[in-house]
C-alpha positions as CSV (number, residue, x, y, z in Angstrom):
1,X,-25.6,24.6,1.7
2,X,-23.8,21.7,1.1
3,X,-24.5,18.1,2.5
4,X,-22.2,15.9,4.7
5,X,-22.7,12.4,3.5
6,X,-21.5,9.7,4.9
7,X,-18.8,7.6,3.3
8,X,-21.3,4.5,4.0
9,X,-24.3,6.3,2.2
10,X,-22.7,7.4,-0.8
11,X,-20.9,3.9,-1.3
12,X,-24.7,3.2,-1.3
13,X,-25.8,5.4,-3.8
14,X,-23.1,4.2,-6.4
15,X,-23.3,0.9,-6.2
16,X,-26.9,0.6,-5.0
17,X,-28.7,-2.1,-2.4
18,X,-26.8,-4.9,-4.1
19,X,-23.7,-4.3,-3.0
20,X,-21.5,-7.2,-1.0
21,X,-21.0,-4.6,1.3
22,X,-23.7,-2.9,3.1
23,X,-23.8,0.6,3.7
24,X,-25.9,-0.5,6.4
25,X,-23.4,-2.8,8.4
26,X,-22.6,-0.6,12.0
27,X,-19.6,-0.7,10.7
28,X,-19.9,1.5,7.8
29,X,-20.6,4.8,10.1
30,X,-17.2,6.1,9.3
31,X,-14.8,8.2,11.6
32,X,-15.7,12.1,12.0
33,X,-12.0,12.8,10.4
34,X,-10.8,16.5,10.4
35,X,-8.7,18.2,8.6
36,X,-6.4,18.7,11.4
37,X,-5.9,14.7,11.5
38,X,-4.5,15.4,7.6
39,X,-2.7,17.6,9.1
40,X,-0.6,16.3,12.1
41,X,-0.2,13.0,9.6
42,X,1.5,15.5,7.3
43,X,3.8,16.8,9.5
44,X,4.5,13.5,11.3
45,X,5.4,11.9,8.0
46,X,8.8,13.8,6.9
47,X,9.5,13.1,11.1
48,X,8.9,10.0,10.7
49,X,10.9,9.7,7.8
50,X,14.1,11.5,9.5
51,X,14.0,9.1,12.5
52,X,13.4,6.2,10.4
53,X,16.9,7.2,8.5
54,X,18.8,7.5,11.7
55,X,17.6,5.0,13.7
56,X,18.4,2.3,10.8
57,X,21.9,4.2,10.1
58,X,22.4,4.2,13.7
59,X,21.5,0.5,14.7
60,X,24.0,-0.6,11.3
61,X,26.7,1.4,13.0
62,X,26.2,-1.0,15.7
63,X,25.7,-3.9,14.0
64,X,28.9,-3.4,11.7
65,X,31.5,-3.0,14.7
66,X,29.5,-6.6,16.2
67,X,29.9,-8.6,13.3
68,X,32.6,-6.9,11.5
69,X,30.6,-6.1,8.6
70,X,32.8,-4.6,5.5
71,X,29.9,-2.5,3.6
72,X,30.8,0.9,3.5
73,X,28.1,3.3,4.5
74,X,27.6,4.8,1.1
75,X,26.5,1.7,-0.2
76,X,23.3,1.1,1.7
77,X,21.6,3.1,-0.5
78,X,21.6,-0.2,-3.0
79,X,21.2,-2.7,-0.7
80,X,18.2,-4.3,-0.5
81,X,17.9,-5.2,3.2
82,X,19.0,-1.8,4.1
83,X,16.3,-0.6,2.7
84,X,13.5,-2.9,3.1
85,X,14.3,-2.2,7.2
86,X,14.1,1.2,6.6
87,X,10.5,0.9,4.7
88,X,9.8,-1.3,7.9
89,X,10.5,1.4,10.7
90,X,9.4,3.9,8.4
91,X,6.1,2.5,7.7
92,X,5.7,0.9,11.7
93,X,6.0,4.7,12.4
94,X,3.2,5.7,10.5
95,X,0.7,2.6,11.2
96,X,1.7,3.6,15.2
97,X,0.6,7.3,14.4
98,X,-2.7,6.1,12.3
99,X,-3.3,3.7,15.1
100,X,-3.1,6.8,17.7
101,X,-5.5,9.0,16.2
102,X,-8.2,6.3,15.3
103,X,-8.0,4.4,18.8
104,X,-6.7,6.9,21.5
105,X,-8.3,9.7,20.1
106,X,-11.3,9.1,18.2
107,X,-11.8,6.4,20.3
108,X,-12.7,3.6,18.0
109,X,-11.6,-0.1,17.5
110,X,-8.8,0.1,15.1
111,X,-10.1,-2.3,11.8
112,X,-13.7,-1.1,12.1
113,X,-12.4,2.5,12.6
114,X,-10.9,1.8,8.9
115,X,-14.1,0.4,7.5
116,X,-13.0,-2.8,6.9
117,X,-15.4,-5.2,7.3
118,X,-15.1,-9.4,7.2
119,X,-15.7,-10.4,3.8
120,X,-17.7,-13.5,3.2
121,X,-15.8,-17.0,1.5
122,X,-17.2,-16.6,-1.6
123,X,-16.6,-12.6,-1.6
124,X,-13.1,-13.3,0.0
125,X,-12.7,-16.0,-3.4
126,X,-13.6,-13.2,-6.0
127,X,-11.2,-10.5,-5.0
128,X,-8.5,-12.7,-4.5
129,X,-9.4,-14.0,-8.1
130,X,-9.6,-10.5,-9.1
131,X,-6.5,-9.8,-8.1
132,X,-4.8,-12.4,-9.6
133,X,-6.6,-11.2,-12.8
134,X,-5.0,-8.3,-12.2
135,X,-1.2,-9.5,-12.0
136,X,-2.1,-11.3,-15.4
137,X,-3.0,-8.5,-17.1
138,X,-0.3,-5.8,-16.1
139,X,2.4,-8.2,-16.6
140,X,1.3,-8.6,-20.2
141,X,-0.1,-5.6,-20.9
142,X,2.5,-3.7,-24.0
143,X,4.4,-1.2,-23.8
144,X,3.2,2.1,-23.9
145,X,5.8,4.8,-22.5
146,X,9.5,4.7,-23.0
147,X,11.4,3.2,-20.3
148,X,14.5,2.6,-19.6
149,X,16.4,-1.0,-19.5
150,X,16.5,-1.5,-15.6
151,X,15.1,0.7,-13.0
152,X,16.0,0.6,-8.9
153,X,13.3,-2.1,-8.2
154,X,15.1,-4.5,-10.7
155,X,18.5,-4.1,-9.3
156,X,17.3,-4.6,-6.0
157,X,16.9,-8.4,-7.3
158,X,20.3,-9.4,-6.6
159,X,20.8,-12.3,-5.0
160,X,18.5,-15.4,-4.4
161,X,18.3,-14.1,-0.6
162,X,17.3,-10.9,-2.0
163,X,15.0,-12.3,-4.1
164,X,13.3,-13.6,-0.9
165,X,13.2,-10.9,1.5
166,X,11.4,-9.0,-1.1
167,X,8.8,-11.6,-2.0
168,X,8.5,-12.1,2.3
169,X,7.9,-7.8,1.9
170,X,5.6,-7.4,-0.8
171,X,3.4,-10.6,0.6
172,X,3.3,-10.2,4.3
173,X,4.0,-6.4,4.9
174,X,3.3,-4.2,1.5
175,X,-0.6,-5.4,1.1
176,X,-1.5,-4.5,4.8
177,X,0.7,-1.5,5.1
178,X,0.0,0.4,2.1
179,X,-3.8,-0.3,2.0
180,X,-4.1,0.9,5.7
181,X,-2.0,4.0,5.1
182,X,-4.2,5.0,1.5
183,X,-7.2,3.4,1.4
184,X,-8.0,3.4,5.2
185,X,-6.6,6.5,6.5
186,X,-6.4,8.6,3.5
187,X,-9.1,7.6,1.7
188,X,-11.2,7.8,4.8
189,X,-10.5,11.3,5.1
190,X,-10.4,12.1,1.9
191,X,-14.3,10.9,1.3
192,X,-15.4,13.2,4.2
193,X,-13.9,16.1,3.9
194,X,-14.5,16.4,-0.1
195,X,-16.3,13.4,-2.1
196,X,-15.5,10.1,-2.8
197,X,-14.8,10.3,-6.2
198,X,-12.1,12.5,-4.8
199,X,-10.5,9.8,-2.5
200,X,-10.5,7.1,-5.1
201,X,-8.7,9.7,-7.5
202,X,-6.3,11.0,-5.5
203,X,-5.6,8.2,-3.0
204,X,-5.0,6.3,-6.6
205,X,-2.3,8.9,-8.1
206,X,-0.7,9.1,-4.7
207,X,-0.5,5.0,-4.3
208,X,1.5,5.7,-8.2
209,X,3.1,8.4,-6.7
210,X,4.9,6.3,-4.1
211,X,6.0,3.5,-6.5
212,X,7.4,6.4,-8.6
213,X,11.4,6.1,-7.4
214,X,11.1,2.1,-7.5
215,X,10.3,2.3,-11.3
216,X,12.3,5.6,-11.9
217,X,13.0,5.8,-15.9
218,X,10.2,3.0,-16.5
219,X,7.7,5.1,-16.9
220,X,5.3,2.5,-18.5
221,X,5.2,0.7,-15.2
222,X,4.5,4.1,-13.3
223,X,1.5,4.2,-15.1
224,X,0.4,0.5,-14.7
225,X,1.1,1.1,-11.0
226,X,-1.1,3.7,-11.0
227,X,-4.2,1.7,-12.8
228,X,-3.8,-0.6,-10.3
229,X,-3.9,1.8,-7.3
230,X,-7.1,3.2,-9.4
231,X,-8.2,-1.0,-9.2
232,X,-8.0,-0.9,-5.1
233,X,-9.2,2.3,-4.5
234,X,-12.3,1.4,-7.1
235,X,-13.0,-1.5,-4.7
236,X,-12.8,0.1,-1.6
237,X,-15.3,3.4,-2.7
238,X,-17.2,1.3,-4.3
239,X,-17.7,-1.5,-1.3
240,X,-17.2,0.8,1.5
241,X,-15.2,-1.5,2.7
242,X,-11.2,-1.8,3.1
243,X,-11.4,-5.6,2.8
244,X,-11.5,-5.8,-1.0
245,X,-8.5,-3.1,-1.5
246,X,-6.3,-5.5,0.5
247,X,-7.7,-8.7,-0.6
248,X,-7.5,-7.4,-4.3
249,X,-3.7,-6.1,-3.0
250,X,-2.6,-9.3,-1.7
251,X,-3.5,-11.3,-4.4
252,X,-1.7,-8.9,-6.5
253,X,1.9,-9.2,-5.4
254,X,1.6,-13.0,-4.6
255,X,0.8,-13.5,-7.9
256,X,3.4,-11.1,-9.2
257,X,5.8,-12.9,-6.8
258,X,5.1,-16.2,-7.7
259,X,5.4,-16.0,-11.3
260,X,9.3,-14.5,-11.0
261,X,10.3,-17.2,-8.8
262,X,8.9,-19.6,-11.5
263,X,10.5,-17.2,-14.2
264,X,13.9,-16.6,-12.4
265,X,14.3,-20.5,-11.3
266,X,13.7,-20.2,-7.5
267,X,15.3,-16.4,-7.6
268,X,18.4,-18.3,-9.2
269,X,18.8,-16.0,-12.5
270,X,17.8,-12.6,-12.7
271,X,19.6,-12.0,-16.2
């Protein structure tokens, strides 16, 4: 008969009593999450999706007769505030619904409910080192796919202002969003209901997964996208805690960030 260990525990028994996180924090008891919590996410996600869609669409329509905006409809699919509004509302959605089932239903304090647990200066210091490591090394690692010359993420870099709002994105929003969503939610549930081996696995190929249609044709950065999700998700089984995954994250695309505005002169030249 097989034994239900807790997430805490077996982050334990991997990384053993040394590890900057605990297993024995109160903290680390994780949330009794069911299969039936996977499931109402995965049905509220392609909703959420929908909604997100309409309501943007709708609220441009608005917009557009106010200020007597001239883009045609058919080109919001390739601009970049367009649809870094709609990964706003679409991921709001899905933080709200996350937020539902770990506070109203199972009745826990959101972070906590997550694992996350307040990471020390000098801990707080080494991830964001780490991650910044990290950047470093998939920005220079060589080519080992065949990609194509530009890809949708690339020609989202348009404009200076552009160049901005995606940098404001992938530092203020992306880190918190994405880590909560895969490495809290998913991973959480993922480490109960089968092992954690299995969470950091799959919550790594779906993080990949995700990135897939910014990178489409590049297929080189799909897979360095995915060895980074398999970075995050390595710190958070192996911690217990979803501190380092978003620390690790953060680091990540501010380092990422900063080293195209330096390359591009301010956002100035993308060519």
């Amino acid at each position: 008969m097989p034994v239900d260990i807790p997430e805490g525990e077996i982050s334990q028994a991997v990384v053993g009593s040394s590890a900057p996180f605990p297993a024995t924090h109160p903290e680390s008891q994780p949330l009794p999450w069911s299969l039936r919590d996977l499931g109402l996410f995965l049905l509220f996600a392609p909703l959420a999706l929908v909604f997100a869609n309409l309501a943007v669409l709708a609220s441009y329509y608005v917009l557009r007769s106010l200020l007597a905006w001239g883009n045609p409809v058919g080109s919001l699919q390739h601009n970049t505030f367009f649809l870094l509004v709609f990964q706003l509302v679409f991921q709001g959605l899905l933080l709200g619904f996350v937020y539902s089932l770990v506070v109203i239903h199972h009745r826990r304090p959101f972070w906590s409910g997550l694992n996350w647990r307040r990471p020390s200066l000098g801990q707080t210091l080494w991830f964001t080192l780490g991650g910044i490591v990290l950047a470093f090394t998939i920005q220079w690692a060589p080519n080992l796919l065949p990609e194509t010359r530009t890809f949708p993420l690339q020609q989202m870099f348009n404009s200076p202002a552009a160049g901005y709002a995606i940098g404001a994105y992938s530092i203020l929003v992306a880190p918190w969003a994405e880590e909560v969503l895969f490495r809290g939610f998913l991973f959480g549930i993922f480490a109960r209901r089968a092992s954690l081996w299995f969470a950091i696995v799959a919550t790594a190929l779906l993080f990949g997964g995700l990135h897939v249609p910014e990178y489409w044709g590049a297929w080189n950065h799909v897979l360095l996208i995915s060895l980074v999700g398999l970075t995050f998700s390595l710190a958070r089984g192996l911690t217990g805690s979803l501190a380092p995954s978003v620390i690790l994250h953060l680091a990540y695309n501010t380092s990422l960030i900063a080293g195209l505005f330096f390359q591009t002169q301010g956002f100035q030249n993308f060519k």
